[in-house]
Backbone as CSV, one residue per row, in Angstrom:
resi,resn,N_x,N_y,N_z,CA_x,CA_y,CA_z,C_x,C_y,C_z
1,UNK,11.170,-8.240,22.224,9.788,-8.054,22.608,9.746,-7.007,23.705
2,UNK,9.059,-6.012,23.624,8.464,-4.823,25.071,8.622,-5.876,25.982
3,UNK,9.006,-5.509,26.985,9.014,-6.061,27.973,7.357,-5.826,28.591
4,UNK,6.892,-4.436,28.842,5.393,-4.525,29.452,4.530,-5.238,29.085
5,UNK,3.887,-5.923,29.671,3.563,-6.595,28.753,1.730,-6.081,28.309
6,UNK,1.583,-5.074,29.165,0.024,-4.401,28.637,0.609,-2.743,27.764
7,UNK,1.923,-3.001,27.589,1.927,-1.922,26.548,1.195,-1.543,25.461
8,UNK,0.795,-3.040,25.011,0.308,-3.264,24.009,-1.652,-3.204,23.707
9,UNK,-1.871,-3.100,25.031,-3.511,-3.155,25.220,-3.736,-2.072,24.695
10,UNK,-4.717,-2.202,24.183,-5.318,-0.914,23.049,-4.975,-0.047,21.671
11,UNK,-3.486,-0.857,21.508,-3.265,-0.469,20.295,-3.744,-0.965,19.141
12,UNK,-4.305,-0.002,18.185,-4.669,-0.204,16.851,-4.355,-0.569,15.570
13,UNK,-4.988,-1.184,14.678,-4.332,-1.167,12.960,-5.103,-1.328,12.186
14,UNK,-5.276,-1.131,11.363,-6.692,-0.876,9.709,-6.236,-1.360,8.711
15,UNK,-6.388,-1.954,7.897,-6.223,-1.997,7.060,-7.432,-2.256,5.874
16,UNK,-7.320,-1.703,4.974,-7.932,-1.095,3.710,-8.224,-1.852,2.924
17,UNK,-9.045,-3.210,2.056,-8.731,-3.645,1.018,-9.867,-3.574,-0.101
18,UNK,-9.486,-3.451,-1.228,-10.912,-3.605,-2.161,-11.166,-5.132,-2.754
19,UNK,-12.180,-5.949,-2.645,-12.455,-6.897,-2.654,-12.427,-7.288,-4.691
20,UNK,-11.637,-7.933,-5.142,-11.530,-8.820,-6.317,-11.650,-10.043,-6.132
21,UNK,-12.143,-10.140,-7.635,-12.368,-12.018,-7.929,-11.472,-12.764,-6.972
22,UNK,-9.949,-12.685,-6.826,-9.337,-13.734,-6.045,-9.791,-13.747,-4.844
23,UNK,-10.738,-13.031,-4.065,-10.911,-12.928,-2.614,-12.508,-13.544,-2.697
24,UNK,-13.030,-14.093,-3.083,-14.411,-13.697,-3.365,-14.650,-15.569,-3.785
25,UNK,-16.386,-16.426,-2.987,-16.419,-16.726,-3.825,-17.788,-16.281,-4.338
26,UNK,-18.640,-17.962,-5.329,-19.894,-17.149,-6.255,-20.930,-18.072,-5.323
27,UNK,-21.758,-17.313,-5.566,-23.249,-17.551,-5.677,-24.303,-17.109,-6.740
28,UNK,-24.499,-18.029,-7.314,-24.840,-18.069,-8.769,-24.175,-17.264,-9.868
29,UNK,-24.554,-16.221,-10.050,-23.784,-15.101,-10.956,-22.785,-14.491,-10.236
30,UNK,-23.119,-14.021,-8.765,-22.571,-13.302,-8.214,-21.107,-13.738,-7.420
31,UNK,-20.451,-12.708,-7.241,-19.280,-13.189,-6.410,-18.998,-11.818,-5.235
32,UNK,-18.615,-12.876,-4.257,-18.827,-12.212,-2.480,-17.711,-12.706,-2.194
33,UNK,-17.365,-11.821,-1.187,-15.720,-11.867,-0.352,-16.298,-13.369,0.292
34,UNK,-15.374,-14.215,0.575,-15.272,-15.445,0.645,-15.346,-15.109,2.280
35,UNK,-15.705,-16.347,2.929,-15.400,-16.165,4.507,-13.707,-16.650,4.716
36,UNK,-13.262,-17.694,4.250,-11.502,-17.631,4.331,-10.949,-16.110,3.471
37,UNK,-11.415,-15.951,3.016,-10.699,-14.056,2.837,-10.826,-13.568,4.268
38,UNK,-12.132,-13.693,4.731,-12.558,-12.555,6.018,-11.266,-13.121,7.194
39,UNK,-11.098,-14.169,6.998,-10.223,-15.221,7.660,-8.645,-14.254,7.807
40,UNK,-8.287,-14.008,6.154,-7.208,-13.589,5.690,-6.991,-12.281,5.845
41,UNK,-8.214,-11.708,6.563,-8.008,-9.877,6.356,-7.761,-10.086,8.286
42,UNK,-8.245,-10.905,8.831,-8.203,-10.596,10.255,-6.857,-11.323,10.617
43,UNK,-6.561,-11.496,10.183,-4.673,-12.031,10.500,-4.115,-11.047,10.073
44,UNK,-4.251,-10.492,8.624,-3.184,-9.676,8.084,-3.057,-8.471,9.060
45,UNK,-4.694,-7.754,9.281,-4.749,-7.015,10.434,-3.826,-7.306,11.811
46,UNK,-4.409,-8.220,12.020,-3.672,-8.372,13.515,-2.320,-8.451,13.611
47,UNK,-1.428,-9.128,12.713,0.094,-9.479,12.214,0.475,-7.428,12.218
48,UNK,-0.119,-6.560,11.392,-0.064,-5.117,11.606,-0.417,-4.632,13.233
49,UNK,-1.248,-5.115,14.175,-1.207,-4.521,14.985,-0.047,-4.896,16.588
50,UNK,0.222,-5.881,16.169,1.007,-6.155,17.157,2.683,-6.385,16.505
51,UNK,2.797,-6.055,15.360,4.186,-5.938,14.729,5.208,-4.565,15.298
52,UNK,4.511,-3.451,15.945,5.247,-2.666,16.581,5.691,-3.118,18.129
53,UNK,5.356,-4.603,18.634,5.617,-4.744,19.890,6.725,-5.941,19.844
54,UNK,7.205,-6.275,18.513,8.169,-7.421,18.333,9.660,-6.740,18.744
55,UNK,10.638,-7.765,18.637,11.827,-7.339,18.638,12.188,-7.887,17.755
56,UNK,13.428,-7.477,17.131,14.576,-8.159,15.822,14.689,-9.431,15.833
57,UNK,13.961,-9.870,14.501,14.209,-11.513,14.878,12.665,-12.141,15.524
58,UNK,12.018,-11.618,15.773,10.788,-12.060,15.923,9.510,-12.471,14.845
59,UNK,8.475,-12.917,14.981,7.636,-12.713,14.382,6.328,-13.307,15.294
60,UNK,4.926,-13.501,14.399,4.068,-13.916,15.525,3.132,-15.017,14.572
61,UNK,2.755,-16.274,15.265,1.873,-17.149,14.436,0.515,-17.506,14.825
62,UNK,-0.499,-17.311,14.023,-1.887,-17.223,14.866,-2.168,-18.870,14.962
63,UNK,-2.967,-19.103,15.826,-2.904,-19.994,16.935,-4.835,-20.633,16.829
64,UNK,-5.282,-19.310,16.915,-6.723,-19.499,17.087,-7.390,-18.706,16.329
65,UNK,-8.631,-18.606,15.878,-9.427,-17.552,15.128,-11.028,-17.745,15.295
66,UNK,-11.828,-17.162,15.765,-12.872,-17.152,16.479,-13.472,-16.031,15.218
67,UNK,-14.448,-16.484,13.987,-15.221,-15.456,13.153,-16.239,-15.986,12.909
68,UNK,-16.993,-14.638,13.064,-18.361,-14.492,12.516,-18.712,-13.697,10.943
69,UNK,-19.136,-14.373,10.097,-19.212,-13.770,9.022,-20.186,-13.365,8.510
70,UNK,-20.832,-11.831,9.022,-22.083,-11.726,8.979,-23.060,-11.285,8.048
71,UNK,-22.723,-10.692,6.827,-23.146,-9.669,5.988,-22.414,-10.203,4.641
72,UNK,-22.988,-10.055,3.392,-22.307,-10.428,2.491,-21.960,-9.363,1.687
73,UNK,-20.488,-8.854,0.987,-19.915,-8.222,0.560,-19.692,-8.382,-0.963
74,UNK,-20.089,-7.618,-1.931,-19.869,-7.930,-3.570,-18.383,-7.686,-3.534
75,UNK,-17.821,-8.249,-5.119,-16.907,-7.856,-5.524,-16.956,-6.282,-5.944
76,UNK,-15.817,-5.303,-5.927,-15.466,-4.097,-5.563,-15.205,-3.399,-4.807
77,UNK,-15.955,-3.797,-4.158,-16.460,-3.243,-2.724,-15.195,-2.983,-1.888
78,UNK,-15.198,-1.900,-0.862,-13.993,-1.575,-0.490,-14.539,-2.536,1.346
79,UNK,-13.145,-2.989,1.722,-13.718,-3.328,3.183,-12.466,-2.623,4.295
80,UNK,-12.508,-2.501,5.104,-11.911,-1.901,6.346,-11.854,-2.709,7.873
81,UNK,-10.615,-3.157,7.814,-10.564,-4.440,9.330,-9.945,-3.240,10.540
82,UNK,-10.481,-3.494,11.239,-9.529,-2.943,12.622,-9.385,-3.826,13.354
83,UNK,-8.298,-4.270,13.463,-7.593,-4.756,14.809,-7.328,-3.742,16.087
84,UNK,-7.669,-4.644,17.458,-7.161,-4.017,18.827,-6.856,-5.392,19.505
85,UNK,-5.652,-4.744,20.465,-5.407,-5.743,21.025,-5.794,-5.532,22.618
86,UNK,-6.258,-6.708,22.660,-7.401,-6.642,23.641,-6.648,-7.259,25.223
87,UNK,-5.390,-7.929,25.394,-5.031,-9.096,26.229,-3.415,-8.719,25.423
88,UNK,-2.404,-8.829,26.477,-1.261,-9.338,26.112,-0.348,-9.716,26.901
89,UNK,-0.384,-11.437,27.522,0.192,-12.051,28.424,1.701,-12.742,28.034
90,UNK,2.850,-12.396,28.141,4.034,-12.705,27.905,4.048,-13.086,25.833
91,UNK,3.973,-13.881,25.590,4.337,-14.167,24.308,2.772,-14.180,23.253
92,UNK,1.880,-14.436,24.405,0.780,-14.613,23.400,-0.282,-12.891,23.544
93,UNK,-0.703,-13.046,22.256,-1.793,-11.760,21.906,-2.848,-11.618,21.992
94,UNK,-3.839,-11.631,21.995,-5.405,-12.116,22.221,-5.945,-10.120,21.310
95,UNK,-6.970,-10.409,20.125,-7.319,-8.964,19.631,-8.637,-9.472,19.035
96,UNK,-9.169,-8.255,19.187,-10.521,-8.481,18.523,-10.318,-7.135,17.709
97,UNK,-11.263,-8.310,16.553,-11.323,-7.320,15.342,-12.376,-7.524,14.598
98,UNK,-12.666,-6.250,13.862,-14.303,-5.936,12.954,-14.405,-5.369,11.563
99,UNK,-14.808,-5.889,10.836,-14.536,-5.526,9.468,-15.916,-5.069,9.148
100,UNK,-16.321,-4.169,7.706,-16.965,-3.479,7.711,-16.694,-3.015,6.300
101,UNK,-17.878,-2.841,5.186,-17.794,-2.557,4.431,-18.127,-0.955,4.260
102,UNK,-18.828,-0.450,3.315,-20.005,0.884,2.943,-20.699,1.019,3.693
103,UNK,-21.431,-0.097,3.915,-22.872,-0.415,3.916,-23.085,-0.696,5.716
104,UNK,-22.417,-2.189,6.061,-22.847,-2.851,6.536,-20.926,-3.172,7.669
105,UNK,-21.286,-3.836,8.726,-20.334,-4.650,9.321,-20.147,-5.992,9.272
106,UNK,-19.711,-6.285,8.436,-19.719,-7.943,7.697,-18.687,-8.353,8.397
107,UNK,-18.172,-8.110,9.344,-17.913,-9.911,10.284,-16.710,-9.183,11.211
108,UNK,-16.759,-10.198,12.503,-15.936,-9.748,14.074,-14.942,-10.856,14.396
109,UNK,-14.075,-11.263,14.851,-13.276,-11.692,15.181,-12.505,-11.877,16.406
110,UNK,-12.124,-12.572,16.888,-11.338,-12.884,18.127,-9.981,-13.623,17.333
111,UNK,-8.960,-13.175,17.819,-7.766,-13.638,16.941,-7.020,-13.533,18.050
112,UNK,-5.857,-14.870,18.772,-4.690,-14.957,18.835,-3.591,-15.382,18.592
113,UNK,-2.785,-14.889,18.640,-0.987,-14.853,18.273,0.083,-15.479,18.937
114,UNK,1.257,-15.609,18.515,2.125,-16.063,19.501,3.067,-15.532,18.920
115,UNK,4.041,-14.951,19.906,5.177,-14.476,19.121,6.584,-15.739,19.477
116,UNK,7.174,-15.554,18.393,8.167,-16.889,18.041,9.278,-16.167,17.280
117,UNK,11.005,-16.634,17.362,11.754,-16.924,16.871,11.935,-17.017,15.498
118,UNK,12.277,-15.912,14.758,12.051,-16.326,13.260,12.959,-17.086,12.997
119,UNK,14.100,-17.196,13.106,15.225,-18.002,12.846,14.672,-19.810,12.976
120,UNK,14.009,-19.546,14.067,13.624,-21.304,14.540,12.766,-21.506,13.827
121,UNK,11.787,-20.532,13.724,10.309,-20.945,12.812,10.934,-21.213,11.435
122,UNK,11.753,-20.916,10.681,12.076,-20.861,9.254,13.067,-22.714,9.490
123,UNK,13.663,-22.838,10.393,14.747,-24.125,10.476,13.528,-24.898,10.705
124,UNK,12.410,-25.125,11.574,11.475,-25.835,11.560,10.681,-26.424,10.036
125,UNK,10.176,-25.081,9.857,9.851,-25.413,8.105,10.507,-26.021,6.944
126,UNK,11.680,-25.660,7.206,12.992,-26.155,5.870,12.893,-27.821,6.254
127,UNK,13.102,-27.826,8.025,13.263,-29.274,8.064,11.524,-30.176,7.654
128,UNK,11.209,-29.776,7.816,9.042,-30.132,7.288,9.248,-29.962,6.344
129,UNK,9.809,-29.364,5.533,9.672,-29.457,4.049,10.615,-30.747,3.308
130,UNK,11.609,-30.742,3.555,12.383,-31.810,3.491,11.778,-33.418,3.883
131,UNK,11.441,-33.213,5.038,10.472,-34.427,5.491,9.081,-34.416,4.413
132,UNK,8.694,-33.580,4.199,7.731,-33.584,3.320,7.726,-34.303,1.342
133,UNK,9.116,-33.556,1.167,9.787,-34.076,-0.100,10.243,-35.691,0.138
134,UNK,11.019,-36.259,1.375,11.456,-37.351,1.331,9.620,-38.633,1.080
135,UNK,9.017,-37.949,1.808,7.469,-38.721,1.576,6.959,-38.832,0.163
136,UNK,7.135,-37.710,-0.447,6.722,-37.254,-1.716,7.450,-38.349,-2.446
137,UNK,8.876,-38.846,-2.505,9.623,-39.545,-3.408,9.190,-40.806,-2.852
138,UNK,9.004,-40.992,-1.699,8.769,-42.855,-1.183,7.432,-43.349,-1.847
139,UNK,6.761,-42.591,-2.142,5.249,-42.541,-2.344,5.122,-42.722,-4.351
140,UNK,6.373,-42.336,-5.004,6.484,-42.180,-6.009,6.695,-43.488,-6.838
């Protein structure tokens, strides 16, 4: 991890997506980027903007998510997230981010992170999963 720890204030990331059926749900005929998509574009964003401040072996897990989902978006439609990171106090991230279609700015965000141990985060899971399977068979 950078050691500075406001190295990271103000850096940017975008990312691009065009909205399909899997992202989307309906309202009546129609189908609109889902608000858990808008959910899914402001992590993916943010996971891009603070991925140049990790070290080997790191990664980062969001923690909190603060959205507003304001505007409704058809399927096709191209949308555009920017992440900034707004706050960066030892391990955790704090970024706000705004998505935005053609048209309109369909929804803002407050998103933070934590950066963590990939090695531990993955031995954590294997062992939750295992605990998870042993439930699965008692239950059977």
């Amino acid at each position: 991890m950078s050691e500075a720890p406001d190295d990271a204030v103000g850096h940017r990331a975008e990312l691009v997506w065009t909205v399909d059926r899997s992202l989307c749900t309906s309202r009546g005929d129609r189908h609109l980027l889902s608000t858990p998509s808008l959910v899914l574009l402001v992590e993916r964003v943010s996971i891009e903007a603070v991925a140049p401040f990790l070290a080997e072996g790191e990664t980062t897990v969001g923690t909190e998510v603060i959205v507003r989902h304001l505007a409704p978006t058809p399927v096709g439609a191209t949308v555009r997230a920017h992440a900034t990171v707004r706050e960066r106090d030892g391990r955790r991230f704090r970024l706000d981010v705004e998505v935005f279609d053609d048209v309109d700015r369909i929804g803002e965000a407050e998103h933070e992170r934590f950066v963590v141990g990939l090695d531990r985060y993955l031995a954590r899971l294997a062992e939750k999963s295992a605990r998870l399977a042993e439930a699965g068979a008692a239950q059977a």
